[in-house]
MDAnalysis code that builds the backbone (N, CA, C; Angstrom):
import MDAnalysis as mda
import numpy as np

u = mda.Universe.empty(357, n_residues=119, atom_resindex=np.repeat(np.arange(119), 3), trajectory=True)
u.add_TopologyAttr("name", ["N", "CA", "C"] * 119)
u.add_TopologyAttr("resid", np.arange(1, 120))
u.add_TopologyAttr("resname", ["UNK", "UNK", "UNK", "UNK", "UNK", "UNK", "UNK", "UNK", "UNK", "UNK", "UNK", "UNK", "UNK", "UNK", "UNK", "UNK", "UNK", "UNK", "UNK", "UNK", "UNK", "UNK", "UNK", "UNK", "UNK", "UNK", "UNK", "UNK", "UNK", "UNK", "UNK", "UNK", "UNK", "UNK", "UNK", "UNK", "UNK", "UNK", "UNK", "UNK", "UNK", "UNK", "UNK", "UNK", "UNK", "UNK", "UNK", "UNK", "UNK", "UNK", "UNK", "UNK", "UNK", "UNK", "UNK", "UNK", "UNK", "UNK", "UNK", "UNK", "UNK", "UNK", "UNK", "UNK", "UNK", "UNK", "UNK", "UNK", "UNK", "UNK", "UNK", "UNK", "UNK", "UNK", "UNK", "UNK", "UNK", "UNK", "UNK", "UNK", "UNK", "UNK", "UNK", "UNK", "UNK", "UNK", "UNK", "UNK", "UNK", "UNK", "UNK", "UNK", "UNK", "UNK", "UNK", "UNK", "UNK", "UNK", "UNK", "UNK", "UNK", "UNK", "UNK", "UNK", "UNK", "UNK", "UNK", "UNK", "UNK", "UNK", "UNK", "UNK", "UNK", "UNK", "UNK", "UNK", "UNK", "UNK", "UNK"])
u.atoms.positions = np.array([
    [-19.178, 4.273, 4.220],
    [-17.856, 4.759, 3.897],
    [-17.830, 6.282, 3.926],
    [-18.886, 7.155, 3.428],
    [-18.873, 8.122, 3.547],
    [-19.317, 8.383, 4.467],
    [-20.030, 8.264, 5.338],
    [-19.771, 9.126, 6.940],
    [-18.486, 8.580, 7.535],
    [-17.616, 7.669, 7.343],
    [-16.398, 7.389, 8.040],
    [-15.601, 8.419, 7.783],
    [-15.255, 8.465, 6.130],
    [-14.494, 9.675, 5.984],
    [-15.263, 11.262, 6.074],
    [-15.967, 11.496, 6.285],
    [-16.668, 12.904, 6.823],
    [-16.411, 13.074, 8.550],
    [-16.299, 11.480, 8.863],
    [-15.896, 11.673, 10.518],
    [-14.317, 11.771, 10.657],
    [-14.059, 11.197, 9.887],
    [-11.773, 11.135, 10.070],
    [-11.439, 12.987, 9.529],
    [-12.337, 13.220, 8.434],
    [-11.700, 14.632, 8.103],
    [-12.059, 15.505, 8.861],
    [-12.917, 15.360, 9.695],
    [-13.711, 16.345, 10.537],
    [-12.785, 16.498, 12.059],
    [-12.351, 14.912, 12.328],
    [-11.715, 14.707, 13.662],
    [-10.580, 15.609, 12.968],
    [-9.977, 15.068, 11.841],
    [-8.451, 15.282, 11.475],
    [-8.369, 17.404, 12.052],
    [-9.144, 17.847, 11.004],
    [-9.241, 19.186, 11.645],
    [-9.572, 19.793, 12.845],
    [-10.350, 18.648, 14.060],
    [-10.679, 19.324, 15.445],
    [-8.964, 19.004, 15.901],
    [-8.262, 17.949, 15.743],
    [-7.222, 17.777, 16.183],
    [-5.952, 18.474, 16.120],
    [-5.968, 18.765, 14.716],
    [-4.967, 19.209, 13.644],
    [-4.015, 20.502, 15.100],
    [-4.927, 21.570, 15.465],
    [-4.175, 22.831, 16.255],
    [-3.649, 21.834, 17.768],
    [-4.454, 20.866, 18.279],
    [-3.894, 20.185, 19.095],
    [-2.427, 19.672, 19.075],
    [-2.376, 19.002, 18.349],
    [-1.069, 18.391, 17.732],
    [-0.009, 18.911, 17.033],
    [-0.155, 20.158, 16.505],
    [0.313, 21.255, 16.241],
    [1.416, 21.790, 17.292],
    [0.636, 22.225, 18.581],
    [1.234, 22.830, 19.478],
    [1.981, 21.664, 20.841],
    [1.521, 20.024, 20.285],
    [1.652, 19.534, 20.959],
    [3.351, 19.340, 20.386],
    [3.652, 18.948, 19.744],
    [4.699, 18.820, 18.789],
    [5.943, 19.498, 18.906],
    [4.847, 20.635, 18.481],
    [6.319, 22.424, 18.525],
    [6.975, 22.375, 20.650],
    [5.788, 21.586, 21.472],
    [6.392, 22.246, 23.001],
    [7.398, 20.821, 23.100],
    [7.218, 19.921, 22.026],
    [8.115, 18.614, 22.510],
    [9.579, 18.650, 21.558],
    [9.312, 19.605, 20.243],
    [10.890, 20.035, 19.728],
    [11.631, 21.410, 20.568],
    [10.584, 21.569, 21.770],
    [11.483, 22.907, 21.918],
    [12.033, 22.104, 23.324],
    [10.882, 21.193, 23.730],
    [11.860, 20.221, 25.029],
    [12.886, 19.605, 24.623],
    [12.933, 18.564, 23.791],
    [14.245, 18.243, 23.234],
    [15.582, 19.198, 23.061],
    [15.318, 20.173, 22.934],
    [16.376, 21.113, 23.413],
    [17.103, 21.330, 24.512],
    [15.714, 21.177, 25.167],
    [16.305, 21.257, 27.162],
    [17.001, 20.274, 26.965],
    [16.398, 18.882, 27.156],
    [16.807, 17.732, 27.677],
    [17.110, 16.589, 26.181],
    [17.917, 17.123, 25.731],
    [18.166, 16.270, 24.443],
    [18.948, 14.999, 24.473],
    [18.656, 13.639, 23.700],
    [18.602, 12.399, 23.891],
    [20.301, 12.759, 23.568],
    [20.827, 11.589, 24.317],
    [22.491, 11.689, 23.864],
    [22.617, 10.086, 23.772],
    [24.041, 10.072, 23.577],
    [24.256, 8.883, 22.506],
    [24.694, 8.333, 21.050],
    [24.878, 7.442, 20.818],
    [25.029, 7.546, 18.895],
    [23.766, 7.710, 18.201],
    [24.271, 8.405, 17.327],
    [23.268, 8.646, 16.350],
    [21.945, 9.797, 17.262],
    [22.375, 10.536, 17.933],
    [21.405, 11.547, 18.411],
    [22.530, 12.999, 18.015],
    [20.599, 13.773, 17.667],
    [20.969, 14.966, 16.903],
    [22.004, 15.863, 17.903],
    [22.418, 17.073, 17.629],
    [23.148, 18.155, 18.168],
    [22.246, 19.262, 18.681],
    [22.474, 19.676, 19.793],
    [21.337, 21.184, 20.091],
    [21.314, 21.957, 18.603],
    [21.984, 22.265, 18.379],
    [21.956, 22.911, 16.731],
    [20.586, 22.597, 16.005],
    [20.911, 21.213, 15.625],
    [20.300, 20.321, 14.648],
    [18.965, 20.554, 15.536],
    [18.491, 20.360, 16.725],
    [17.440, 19.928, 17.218],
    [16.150, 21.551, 17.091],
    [17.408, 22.408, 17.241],
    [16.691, 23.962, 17.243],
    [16.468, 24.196, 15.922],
    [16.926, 23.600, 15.181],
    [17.151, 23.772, 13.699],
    [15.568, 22.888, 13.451],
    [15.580, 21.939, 13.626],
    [14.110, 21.326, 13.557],
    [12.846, 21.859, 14.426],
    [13.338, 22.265, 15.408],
    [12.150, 23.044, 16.188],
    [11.732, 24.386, 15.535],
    [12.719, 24.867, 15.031],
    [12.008, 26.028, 14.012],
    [11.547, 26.288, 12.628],
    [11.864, 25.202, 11.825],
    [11.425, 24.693, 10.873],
    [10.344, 23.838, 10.768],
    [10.060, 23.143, 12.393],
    [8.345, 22.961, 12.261],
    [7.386, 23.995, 12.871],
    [7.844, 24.876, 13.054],
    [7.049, 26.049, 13.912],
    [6.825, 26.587, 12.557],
    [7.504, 27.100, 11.772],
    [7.060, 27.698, 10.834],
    [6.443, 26.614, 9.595],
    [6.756, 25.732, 9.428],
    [6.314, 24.779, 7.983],
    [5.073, 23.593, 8.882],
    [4.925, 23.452, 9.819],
    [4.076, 22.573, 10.745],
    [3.040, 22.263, 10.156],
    [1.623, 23.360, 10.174],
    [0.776, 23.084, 9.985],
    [0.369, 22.528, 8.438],
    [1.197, 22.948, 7.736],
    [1.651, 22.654, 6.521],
    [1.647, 21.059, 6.329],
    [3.047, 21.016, 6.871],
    [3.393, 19.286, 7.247],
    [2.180, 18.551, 7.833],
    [1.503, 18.854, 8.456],
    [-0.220, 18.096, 9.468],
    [-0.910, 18.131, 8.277],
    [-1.303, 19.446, 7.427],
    [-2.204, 18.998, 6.652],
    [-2.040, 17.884, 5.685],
    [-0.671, 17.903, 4.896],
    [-0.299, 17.124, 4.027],
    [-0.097, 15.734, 4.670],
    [0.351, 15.429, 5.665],
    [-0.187, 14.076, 6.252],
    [-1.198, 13.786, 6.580],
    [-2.292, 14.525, 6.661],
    [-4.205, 14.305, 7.217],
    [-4.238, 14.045, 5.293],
    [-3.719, 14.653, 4.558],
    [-4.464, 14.506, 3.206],
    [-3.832, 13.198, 2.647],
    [-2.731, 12.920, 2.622],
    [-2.326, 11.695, 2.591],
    [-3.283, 10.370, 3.238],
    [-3.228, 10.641, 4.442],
    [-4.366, 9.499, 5.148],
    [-5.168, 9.094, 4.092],
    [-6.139, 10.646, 3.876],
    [-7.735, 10.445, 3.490],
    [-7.056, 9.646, 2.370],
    [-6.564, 9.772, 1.413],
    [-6.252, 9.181, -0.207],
    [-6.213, 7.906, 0.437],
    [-5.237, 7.199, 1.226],
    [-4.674, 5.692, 1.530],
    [-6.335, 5.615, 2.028],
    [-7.070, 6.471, 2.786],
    [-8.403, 5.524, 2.892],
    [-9.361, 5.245, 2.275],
    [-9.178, 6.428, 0.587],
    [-10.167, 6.265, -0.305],
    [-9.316, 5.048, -0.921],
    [-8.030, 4.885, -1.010],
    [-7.313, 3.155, -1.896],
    [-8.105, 2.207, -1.427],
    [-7.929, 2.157, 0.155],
    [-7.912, 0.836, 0.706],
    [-9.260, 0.469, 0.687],
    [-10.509, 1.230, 0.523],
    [-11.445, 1.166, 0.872],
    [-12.577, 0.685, -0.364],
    [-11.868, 1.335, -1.589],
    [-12.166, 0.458, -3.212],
    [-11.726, -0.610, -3.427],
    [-10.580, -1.068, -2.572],
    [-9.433, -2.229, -3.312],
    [-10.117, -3.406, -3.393],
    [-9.979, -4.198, -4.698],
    [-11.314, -4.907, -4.956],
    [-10.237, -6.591, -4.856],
    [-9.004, -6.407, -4.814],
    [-8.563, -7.835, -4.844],
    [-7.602, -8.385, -3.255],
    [-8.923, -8.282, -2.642],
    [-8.760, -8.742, -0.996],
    [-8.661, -10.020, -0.900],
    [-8.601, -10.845, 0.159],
    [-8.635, -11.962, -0.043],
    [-10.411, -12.355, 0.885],
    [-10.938, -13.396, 0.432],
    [-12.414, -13.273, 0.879],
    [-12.392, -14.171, 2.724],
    [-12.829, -14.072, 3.508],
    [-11.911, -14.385, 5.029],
    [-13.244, -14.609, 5.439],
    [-14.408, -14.508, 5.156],
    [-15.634, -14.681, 5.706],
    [-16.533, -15.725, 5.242],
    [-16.816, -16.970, 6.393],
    [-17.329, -17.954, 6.164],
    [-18.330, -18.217, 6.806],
    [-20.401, -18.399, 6.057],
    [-21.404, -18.070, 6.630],
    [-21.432, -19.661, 7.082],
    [-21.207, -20.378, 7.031],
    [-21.585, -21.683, 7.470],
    [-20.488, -22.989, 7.674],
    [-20.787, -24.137, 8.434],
    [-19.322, -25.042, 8.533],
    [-19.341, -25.964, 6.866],
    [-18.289, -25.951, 6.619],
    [-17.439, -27.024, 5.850],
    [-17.164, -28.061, 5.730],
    [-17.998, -29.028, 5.721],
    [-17.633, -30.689, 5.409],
    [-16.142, -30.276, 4.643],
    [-15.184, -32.045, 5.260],
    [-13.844, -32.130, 4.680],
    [-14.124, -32.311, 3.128],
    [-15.410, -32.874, 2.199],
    [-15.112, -33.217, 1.021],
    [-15.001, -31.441, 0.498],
    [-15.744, -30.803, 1.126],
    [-16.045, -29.348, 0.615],
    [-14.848, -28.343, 0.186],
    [-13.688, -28.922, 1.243],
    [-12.625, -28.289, 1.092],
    [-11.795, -28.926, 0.163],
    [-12.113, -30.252, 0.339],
    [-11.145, -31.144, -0.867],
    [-11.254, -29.941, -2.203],
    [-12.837, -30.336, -2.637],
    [-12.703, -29.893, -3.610],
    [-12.786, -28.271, -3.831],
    [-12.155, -27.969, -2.923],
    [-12.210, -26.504, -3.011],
    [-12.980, -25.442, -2.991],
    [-14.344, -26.087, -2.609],
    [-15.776, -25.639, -2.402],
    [-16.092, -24.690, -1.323],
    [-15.143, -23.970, -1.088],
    [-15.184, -23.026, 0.041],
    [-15.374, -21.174, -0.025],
    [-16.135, -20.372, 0.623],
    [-15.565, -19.121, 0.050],
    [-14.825, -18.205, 0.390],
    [-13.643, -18.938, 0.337],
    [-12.256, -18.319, 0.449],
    [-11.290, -18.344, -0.783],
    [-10.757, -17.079, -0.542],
    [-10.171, -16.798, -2.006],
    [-8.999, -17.701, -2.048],
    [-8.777, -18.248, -3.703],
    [-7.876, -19.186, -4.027],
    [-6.794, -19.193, -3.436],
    [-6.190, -17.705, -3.910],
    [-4.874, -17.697, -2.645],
    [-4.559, -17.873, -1.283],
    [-5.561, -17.516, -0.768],
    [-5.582, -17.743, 0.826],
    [-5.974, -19.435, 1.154],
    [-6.573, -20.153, 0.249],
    [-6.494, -21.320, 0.478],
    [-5.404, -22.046, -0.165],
    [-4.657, -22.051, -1.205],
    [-3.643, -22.374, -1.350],
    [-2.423, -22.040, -0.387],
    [-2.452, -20.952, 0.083],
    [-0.993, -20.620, 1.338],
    [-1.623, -21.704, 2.475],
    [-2.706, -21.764, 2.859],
    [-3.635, -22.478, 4.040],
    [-3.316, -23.713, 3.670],
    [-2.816, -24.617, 2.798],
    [-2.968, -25.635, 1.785],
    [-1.832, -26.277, 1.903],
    [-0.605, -25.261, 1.414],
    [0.643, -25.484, 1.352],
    [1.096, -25.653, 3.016],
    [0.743, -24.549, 3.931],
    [1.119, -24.629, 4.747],
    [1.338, -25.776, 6.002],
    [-0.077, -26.666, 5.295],
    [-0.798, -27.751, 6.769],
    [-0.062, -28.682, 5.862],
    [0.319, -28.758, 4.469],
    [1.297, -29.766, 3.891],
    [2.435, -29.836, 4.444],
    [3.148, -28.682, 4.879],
    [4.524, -28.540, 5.499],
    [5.225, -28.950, 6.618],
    [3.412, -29.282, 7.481],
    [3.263, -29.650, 9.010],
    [3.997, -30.956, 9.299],
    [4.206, -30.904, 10.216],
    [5.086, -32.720, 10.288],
    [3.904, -33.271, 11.458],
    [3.162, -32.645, 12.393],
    [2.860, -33.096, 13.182],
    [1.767, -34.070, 12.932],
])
């Protein structure tokens, strides 16, 4: 886990000036060639956003790279998963009695569901 996130924060910053400038040359195209239609912005509005991420941008990148890392330190503790990994086959009495190692819930939805079956 920790070299994953030492590799995502590491990419996040080789990327970060990439995407940066990739961004700012695609709000200043939208200017040229701006989407028309309902619900599409105004040249105004669009220059109005192209310069408000030129200046607040890198800002905005970091705080979404730091966001990530947090959702990957959550997801990566979260201790009430459902268990999906099965080392060996299952005789039918095994499942009768529920002798399986799959978490309760996931065999109850699995349960309910093949009950529902008509076929």
């Amino acid at each position: 886990m920790l070299v994953c996130l030492v590799l995502f924060i590491v990419w996040q910053v080789i990327i970060m000036p990439f995407a940066y400038f990739k961004i700012v040359g695609h709000k200043f195209a939208l200017m040229v060639k701006g989407p028309t239609g309902a619900g599409s912005s105004s040249t105004l509005d669009r220059w109005g956003n192209a310069i408000v991420f030129l200046i607040f941008g890198p800002l905005i990148l970091f705080f979404n790279s730091l966001v990530d890392t947090v959702y990957f330190l959550i997801h990566v503790y979260k201790m009430d998963l459902d268990k999906t990994e099965a080392k060996k086959v299952y005789s039918e009495s095994d499942i009768r009695r529920k002798n399986i190692p799959i978490h309760r819930r996931t065999f109850e939805k699995m349960f309910k569901y093949f009950q529902t079956q008509n076929d």
